[in-house]
Structure formats: structure tokens, C-alpha cells
N, CA, C and O atoms as a DFTB+ gen file, in Angstrom:
284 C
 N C O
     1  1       0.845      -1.187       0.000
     2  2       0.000       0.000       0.000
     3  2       0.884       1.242       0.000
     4  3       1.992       1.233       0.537
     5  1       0.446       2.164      -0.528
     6  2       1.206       2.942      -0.945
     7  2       1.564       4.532       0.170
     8  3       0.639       4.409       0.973
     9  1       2.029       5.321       0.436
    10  2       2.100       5.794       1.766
    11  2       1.456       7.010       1.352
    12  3       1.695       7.101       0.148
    13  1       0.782       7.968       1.710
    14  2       0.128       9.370       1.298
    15  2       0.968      10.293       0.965
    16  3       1.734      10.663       1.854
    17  1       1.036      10.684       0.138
    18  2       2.135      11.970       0.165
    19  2       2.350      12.764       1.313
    20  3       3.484      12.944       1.757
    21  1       1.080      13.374       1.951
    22  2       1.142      13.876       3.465
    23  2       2.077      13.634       3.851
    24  3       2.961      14.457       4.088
    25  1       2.170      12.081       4.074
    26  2       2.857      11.427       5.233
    27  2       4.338      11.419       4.958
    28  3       5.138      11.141       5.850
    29  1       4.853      11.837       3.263
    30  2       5.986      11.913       3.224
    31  2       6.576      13.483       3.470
    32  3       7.780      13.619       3.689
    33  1       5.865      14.420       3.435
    34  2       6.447      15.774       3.692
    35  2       6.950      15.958       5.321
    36  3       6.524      15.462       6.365
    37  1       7.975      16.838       5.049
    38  2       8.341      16.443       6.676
    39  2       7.734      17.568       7.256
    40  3       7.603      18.601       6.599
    41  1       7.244      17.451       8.741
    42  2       6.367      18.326       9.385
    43  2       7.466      19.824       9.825
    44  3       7.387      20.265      10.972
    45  1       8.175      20.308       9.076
    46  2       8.412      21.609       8.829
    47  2       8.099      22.377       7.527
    48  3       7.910      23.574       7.310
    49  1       8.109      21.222       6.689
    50  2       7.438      21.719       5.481
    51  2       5.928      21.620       5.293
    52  3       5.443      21.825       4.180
    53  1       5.314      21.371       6.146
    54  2       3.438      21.147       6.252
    55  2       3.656      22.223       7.545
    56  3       2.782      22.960       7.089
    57  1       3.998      22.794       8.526
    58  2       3.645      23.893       8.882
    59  2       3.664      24.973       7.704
    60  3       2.774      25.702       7.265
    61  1       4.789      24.834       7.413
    62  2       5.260      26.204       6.582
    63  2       3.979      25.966       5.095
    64  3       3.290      26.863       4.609
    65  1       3.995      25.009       4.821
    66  2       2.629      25.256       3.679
    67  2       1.335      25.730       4.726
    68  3       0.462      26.406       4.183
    69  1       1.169      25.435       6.105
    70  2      -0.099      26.180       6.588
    71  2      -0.176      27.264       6.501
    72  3      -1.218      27.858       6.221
    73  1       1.446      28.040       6.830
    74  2       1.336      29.468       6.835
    75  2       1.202      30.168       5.833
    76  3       0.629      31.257       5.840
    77  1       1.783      29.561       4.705
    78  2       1.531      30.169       3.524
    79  2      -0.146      30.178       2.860
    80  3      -0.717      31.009       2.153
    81  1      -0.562      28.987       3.388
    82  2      -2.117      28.940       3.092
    83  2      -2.827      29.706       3.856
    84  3      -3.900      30.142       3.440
    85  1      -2.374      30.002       5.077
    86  2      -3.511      31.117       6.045
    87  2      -2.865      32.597       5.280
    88  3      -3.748      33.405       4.996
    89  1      -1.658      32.955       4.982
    90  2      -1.373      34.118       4.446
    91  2      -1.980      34.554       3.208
    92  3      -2.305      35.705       2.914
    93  1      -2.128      33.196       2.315
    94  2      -2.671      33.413       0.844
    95  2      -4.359      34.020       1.241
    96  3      -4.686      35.066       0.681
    97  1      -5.399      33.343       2.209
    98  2      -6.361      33.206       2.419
    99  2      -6.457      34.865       3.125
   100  3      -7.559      35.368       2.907
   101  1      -5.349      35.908       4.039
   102  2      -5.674      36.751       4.468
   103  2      -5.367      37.568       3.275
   104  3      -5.976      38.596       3.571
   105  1      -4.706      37.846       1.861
   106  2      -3.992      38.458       1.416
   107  2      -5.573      38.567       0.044
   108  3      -6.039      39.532      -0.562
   109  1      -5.809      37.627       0.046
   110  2      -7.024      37.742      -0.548
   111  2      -8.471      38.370      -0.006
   112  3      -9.259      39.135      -0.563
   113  1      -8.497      37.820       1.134
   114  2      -9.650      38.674       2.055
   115  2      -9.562      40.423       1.914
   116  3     -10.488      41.217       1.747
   117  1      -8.033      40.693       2.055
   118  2      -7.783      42.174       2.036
   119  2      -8.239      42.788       0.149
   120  3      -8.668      43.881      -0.219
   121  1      -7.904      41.527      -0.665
   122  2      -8.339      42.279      -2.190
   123  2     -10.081      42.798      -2.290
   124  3     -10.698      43.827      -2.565
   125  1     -10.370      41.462      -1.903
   126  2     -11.968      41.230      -1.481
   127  2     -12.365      42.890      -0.884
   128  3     -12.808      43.814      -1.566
   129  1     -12.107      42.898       0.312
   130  2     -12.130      44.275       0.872
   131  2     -12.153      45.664      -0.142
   132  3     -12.994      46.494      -0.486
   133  1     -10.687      45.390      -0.404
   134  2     -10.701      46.357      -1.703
   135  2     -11.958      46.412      -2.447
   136  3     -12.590      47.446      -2.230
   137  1     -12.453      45.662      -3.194
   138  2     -13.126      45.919      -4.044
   139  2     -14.665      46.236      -3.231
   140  3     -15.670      46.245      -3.941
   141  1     -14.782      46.445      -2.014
   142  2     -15.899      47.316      -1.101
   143  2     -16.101      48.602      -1.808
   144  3     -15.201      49.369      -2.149
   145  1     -17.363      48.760      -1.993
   146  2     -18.104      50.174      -2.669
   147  2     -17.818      50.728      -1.002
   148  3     -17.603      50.077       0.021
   149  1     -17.945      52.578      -1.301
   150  2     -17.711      53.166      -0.113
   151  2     -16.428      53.120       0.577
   152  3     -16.476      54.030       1.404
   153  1     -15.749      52.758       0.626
   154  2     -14.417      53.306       1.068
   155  2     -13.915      54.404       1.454
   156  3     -13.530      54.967       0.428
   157  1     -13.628      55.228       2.607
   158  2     -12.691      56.516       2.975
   159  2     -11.634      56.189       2.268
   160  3     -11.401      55.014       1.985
   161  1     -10.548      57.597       1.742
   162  2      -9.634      57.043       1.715
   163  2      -8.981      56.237       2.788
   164  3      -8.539      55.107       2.579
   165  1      -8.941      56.709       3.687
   166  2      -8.462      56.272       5.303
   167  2      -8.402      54.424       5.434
   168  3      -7.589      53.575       5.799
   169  1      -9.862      54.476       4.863
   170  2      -9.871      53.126       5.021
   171  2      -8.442      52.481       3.701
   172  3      -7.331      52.074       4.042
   173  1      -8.908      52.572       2.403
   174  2      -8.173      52.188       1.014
   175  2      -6.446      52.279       1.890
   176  3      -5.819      51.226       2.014
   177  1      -5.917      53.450       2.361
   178  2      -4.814      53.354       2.999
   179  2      -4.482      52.067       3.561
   180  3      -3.769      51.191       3.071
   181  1      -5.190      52.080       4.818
   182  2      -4.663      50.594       5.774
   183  2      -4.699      49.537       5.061
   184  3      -3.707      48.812       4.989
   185  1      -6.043      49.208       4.290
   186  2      -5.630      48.161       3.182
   187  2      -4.641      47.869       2.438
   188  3      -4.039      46.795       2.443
   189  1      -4.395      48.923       1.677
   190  2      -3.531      49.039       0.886
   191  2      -2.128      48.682       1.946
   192  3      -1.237      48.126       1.305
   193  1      -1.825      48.878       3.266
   194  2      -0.713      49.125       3.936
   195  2      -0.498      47.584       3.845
   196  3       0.403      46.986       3.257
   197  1      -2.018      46.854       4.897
   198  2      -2.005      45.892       5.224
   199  2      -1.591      44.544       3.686
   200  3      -1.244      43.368       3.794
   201  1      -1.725      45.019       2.962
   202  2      -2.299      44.350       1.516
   203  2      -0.310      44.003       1.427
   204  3       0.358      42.970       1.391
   205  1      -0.021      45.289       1.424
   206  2       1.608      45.377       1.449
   207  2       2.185      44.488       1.749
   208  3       2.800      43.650       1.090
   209  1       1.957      44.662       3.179
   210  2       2.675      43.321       4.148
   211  2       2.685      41.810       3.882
   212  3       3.629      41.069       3.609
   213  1       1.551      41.589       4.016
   214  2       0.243      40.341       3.492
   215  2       1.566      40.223       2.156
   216  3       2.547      39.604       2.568
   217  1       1.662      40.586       1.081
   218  2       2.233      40.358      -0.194
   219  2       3.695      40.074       0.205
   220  3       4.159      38.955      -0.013
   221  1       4.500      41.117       0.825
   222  2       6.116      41.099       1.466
   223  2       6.056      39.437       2.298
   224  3       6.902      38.653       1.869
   225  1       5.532      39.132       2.933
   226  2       5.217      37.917       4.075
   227  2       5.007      36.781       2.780
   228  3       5.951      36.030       2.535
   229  1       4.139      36.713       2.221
   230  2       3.882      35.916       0.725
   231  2       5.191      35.566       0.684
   232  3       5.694      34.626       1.301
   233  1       5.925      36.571      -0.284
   234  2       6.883      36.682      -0.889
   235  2       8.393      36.171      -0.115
   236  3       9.336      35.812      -0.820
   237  1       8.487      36.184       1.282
   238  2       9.520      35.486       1.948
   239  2       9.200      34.066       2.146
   240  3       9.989      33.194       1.780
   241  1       7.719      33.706       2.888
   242  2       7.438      32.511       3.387
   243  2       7.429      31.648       1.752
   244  3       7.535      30.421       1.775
   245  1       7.313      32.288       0.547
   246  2       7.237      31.802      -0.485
   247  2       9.342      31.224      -0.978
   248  3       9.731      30.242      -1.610
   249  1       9.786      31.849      -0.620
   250  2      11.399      31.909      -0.979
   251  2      11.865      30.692       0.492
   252  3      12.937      30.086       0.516
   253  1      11.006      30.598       1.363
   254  2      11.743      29.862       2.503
   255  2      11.225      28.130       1.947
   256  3      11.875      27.100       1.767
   257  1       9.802      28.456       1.811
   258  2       9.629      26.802       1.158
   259  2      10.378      26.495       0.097
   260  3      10.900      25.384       0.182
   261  1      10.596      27.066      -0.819
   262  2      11.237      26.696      -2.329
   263  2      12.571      26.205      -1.505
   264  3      12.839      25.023      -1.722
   265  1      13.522      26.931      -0.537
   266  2      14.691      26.593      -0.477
   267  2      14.354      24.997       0.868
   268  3      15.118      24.036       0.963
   269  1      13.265      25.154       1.567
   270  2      12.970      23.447       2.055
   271  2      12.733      22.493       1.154
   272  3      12.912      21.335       1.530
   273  1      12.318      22.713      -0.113
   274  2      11.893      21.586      -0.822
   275  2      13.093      21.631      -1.423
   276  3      13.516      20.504      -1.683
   277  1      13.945      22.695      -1.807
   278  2      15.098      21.919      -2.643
   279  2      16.258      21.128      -1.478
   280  3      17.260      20.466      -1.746
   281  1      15.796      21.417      -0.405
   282  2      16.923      20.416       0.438
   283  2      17.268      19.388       0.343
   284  3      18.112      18.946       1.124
């Protein structure tokens, strides 16, 4: 029988895909937002700030798995 893939990733690389999946899931919520009729600028700002981060965080936790899987 054959073993699950799951079961072959090692449990630093299945955290680190959670985080990247809860980050993808907040980074989208914030586009979602965006596209809210009514907006202050005030508001579009923090989004936009938060949206920033959310993308920068992507973009590392994205460069840290690539270099676990090529281990």
C-alpha cells in the first residue's frame, strides 16, 4: 500500500505550507475588501498598507519553502 504523500512531507514543510495557506487566504480577504463600494480614503490606505505586508510575508514565506523543498 502505498504511503500518502502527506505522510511523506516532513512536518516543517506542512507547517510552513499552513502558513503560507492562512497568508494566501488573508492576502485575498484584504483584495476582497478592496473591491468594497464606499471606502474613505483612510480606510483604502490601511488596506492598501495591510495588503503590502500580506504580499512582502507571501513573498519570503514563499522563498523559505522553495529553499525546504530543494533540500
Amino acid at each position: 500500500m502505498a504511503t500518502p504523500v502527506s505522510n511523506k512531507i516532513e512536518s516543517t514543510l506542512k507547517v510552513m505550507l499552513n502558513e503560507l495557506k492562512d497568508e494566501c487566504l488573508a492576502c485575498i480577504k484584504l483584495i476582497n475588501q478592496l473591491e468594497l463600494d464606499n471606502l474613505s480614503e483612510e480606510q483604502v490606505d490601511e488596506l492598501l498598507g495591510e495588503l503590502t505586508a500580506s504580499v512582502t510575508h507571501l513573498n519570503t514565506q514563499s522563498n523559505n519553502i522553495k529553499e525546504e523543498i530543494e533540500k
